[in-house]
C-alpha positions as CSV (number, residue, x, y, z in Angstrom):
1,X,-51.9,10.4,21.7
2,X,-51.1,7.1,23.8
3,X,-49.5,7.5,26.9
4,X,-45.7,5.9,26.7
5,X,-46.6,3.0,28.7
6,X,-50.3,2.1,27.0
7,X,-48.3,2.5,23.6
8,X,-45.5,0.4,24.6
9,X,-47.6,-1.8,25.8
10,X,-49.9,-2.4,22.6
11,X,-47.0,-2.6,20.6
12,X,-45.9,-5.8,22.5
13,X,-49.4,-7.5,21.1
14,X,-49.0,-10.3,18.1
15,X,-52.4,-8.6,16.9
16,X,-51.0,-5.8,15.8
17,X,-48.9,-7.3,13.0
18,X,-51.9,-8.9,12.0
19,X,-54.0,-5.3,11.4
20,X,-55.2,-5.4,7.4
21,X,-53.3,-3.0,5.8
22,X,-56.3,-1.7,3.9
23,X,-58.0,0.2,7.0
24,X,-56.6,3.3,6.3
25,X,-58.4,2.5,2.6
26,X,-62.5,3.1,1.4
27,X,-64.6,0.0,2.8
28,X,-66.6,-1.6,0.8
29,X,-70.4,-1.5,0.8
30,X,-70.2,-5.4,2.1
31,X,-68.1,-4.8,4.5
32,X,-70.6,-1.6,6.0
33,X,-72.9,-3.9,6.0
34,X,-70.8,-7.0,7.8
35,X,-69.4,-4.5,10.1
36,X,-73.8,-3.6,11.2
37,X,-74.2,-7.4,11.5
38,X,-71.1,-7.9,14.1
39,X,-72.4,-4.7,15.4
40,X,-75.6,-5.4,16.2
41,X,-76.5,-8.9,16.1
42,X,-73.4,-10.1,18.2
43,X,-71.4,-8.2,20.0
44,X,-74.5,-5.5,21.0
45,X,-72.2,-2.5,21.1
46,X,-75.7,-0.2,21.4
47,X,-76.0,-2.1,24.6
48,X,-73.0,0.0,26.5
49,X,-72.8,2.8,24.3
50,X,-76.2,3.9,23.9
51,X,-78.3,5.9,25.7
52,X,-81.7,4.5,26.6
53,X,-85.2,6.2,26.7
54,X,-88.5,4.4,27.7
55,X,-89.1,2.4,24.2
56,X,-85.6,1.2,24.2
57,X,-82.2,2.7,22.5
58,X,-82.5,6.2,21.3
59,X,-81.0,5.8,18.0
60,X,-81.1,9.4,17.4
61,X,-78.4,9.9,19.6
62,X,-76.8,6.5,19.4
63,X,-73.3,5.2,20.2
64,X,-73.3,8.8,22.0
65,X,-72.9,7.4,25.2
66,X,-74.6,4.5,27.1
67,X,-76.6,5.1,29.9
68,X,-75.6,2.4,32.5
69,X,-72.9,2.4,34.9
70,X,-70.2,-0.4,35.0
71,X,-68.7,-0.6,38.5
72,X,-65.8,-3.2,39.5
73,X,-63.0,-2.4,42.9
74,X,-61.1,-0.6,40.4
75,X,-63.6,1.2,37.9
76,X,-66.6,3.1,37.8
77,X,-67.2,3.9,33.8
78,X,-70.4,4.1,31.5
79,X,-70.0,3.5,28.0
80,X,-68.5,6.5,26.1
81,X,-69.4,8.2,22.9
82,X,-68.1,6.0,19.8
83,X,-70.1,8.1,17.3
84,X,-68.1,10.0,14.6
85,X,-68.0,13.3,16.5
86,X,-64.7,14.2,16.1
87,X,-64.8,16.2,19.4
88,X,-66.2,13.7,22.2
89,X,-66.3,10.8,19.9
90,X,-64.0,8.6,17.9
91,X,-64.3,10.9,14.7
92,X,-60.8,12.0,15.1
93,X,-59.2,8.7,15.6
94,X,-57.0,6.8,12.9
95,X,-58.3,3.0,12.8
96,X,-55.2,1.3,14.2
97,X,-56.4,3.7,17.6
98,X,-59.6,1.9,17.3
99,X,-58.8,-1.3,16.7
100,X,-56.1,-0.9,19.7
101,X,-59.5,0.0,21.9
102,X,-61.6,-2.7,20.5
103,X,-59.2,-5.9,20.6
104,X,-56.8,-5.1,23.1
105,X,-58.4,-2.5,25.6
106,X,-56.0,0.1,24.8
107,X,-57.3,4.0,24.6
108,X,-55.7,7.1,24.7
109,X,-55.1,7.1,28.4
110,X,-54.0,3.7,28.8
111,X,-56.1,0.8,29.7
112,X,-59.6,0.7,29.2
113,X,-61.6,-1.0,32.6
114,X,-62.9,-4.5,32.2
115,X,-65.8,-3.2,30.9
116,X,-65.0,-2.6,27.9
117,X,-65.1,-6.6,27.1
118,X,-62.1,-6.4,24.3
119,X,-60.8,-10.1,26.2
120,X,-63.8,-10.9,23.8
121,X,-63.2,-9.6,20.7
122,X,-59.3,-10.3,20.4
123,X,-60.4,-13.3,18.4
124,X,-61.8,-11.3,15.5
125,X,-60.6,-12.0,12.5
126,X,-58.8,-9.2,10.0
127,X,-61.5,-8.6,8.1
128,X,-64.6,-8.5,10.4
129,X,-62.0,-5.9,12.6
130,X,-61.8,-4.2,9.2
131,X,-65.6,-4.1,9.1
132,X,-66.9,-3.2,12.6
133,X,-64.8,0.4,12.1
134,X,-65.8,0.5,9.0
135,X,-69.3,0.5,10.2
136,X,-68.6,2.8,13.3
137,X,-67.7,5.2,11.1
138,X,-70.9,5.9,9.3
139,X,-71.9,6.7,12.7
140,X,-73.7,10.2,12.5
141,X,-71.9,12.5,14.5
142,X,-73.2,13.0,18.2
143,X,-71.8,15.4,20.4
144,X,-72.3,14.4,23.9
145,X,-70.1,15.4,27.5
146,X,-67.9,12.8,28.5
147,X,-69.2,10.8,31.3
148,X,-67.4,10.5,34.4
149,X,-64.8,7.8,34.7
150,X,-62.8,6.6,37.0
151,X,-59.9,4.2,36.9
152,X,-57.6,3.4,40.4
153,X,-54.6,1.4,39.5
154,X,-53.8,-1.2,37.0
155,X,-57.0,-2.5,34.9
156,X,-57.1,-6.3,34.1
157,X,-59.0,-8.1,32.4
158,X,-58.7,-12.1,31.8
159,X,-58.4,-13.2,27.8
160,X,-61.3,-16.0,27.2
161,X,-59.9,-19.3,26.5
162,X,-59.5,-19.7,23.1
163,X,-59.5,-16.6,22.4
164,X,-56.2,-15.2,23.0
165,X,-55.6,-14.4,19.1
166,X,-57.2,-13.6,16.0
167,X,-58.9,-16.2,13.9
168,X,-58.3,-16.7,10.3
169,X,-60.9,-16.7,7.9
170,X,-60.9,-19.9,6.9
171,X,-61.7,-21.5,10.5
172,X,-64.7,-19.7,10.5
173,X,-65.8,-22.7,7.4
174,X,-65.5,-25.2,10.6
175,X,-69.0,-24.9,12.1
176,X,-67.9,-25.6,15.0
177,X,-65.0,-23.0,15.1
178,X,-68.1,-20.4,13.5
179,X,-69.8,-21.8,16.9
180,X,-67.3,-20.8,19.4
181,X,-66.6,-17.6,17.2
182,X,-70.2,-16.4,17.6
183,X,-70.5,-17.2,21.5
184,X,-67.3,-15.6,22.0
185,X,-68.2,-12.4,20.5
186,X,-71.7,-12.8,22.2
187,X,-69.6,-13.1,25.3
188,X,-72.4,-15.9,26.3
189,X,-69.9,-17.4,28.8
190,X,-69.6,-13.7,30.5
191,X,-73.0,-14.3,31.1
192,X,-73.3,-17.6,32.0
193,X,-70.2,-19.2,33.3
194,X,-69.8,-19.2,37.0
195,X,-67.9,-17.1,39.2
196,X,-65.0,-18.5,42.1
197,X,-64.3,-15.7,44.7
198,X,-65.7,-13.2,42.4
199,X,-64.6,-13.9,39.5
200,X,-65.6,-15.8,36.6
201,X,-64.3,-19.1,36.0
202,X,-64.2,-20.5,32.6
203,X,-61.9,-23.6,33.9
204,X,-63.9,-25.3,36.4
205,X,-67.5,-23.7,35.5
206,X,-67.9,-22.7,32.1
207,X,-71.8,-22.1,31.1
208,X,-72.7,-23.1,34.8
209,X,-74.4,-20.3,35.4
210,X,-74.8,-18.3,38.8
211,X,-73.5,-14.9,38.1
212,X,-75.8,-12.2,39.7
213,X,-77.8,-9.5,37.4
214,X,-79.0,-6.2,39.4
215,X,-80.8,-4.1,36.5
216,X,-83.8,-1.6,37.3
217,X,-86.2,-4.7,36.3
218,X,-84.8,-6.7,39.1
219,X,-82.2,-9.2,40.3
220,X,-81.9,-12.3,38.1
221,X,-79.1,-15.1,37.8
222,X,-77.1,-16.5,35.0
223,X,-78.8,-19.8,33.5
224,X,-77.0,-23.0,33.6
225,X,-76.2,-23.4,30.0
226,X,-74.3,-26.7,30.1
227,X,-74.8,-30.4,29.1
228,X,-76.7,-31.0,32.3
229,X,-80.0,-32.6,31.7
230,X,-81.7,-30.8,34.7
231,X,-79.7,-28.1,35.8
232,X,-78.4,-27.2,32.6
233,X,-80.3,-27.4,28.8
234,X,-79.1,-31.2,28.3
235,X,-82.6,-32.4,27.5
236,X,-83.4,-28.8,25.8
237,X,-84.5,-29.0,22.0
238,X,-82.2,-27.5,19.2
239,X,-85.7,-25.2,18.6
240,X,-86.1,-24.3,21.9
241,X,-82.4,-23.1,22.6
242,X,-82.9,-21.5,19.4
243,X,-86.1,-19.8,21.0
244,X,-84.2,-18.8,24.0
245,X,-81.3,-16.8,22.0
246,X,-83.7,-15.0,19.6
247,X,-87.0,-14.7,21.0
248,X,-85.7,-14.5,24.8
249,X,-88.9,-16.8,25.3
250,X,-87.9,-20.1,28.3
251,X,-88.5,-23.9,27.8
252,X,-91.6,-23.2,29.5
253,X,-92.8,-20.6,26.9
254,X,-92.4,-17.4,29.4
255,X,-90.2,-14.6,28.6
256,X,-86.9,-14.8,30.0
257,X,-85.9,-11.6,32.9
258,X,-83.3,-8.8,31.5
259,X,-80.8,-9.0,30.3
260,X,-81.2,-11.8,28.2
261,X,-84.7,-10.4,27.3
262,X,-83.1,-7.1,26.4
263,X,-80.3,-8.7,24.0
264,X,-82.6,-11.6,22.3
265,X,-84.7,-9.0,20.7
266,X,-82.7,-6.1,20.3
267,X,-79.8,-8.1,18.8
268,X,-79.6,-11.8,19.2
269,X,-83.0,-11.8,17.2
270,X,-80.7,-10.8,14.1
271,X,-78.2,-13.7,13.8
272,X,-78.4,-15.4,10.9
273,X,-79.1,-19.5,10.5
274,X,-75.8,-20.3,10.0
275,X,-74.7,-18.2,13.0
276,X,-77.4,-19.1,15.3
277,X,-77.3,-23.6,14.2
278,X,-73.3,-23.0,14.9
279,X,-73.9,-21.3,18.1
280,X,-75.7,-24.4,19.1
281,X,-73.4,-27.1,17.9
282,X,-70.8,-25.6,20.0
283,X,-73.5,-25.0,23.2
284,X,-73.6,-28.5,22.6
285,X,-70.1,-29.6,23.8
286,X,-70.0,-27.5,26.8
287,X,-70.0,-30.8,29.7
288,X,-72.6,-30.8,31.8
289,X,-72.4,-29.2,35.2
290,X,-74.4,-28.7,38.2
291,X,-75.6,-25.5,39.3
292,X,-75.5,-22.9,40.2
């Protein structure tokens, strides 16, 4: 059960009069299989939740548990088990539980750390909500032991600009609107927007670029992803923006350091056309800024 004060607390959310009454109902084999596209061509939930071997994601164990550790002043979490084990996964859960974790942070013991990235996917629309649980739940079960967590004091997490509500379906028609849609459940500006005493700073640097990566690999740094014709991809062709995102492959034809690397071809490579030109309209109206 929620805690008093998490339930309380999601209660107070406008999403929550906006959850499709049909969740509790069968899903549809389309929406399975939309549910696998948000899943894995956008918002990379196998990136955080499962674990890792040396050819990549183990997908016989996956969405049992990611094998990276998330660490912030308050936090220090890794990516729990959101297979259909109804012991140490989500089996047991209704859907309004899981949608309360997905768009509003919100698990059974309160609030979820920053990790969990739901700032992002508040903007979801009914339906695609509908359709990432429905996909999470044909999940093959995985029992795995819950990683250690630990949460000291009240988690926040900032809500993306633009993002502070659900879409409707119809805005997604706008390809701009799909644009900002898709980069917002990409999360491209937690990658690339800069940071101001720590934290990122989608006011005054959005897509600037800067933020620090440390993965086994190596260090690497957040691309400038702004207007700018030098620091930024200004004078970048639509085809090779489009390289970047699916083929993590540079102007310069190199591939690009993890993570990006990582997410292009384990996910990014998926988008569809329509997904991936919309992405780019929108990349295109982000002003140009120096940096980082």
């Amino acid at each position: 059960m929620l805690s008093a004060s998490a339930l309380a607390w999601a209660r107070s959310l406008a999403w929550r009069a906006l959850l499709p009454l049909c969740l509790a109902g069968p899903a549809a084999a389309a929406d399975i299989d939309r549910g696998r596209y948000l899943v894995e061509a956008l918002t990379a939930c196998d990136n955080c939740h499962t674990p890792r071997g040396p050819d990549g994601y183990r997908l016989d164990k996956r969405f049992s548990g990611g094998s990276q550790t998330f660490n912030g002043e308050t936090y220090s979490v890794r990516g729990p088990n959101i297979s259909s084990d109804a012991a140490t996964g989500i089996g047991s859960w209704s859907d309004e539980r899981l949608a309360a974790a997905i768009i509003a942070g919100v698990g059974p013991e309160g609030r979820l750390a920053p990790a969990m990235p739901s700032e992002y996917y508040r903007i979801l629309t009914a339906r695609d909500l509908e359709a990432v649980i429905a996909f999470l739940r044909t999940a093959a079960p995985v029992e795995a032991a819950r990683p250690a967590q630990r949460r000291d004091g009240e988690q926040k997490a900032e809500i993306f600009p633009g993002a502070e509500a659900p879409f409707e379906e119809s805005a997604l028609d706008d390809p701009l609107r799909r644009g900002f849609y898709v980069a917002t459940l990409a999360r491209c500006m937690e990658c690339h927007s800069g940071e101001t005493n720590g934290a990122l700073d989608h006011k005054e640097k959005l897509g600037a670029g800067g933020k620090l990566f440390r993965t086994p690999a190596g260090t690497a740094v957040g691309a400038n992803i702004t207007q700018h014709p030098t620091a930024g991809v200004g004078a970048w062709s639509d085809a090779e923006i489009k390289a970047a995102i699916v083929a993590g492959v540079g102007r310069d034809g190199k591939p690009l350091k993890p993570t990006m690397a990582n997410l292009s071809k384990a996910h990014f490579s998926k988008m569809t056309p329509r997904d991936l030109d919309a992405l780019i309209l929108w990349l295109r109206t982000i002003p140009p800024r120096p940096g980082p």
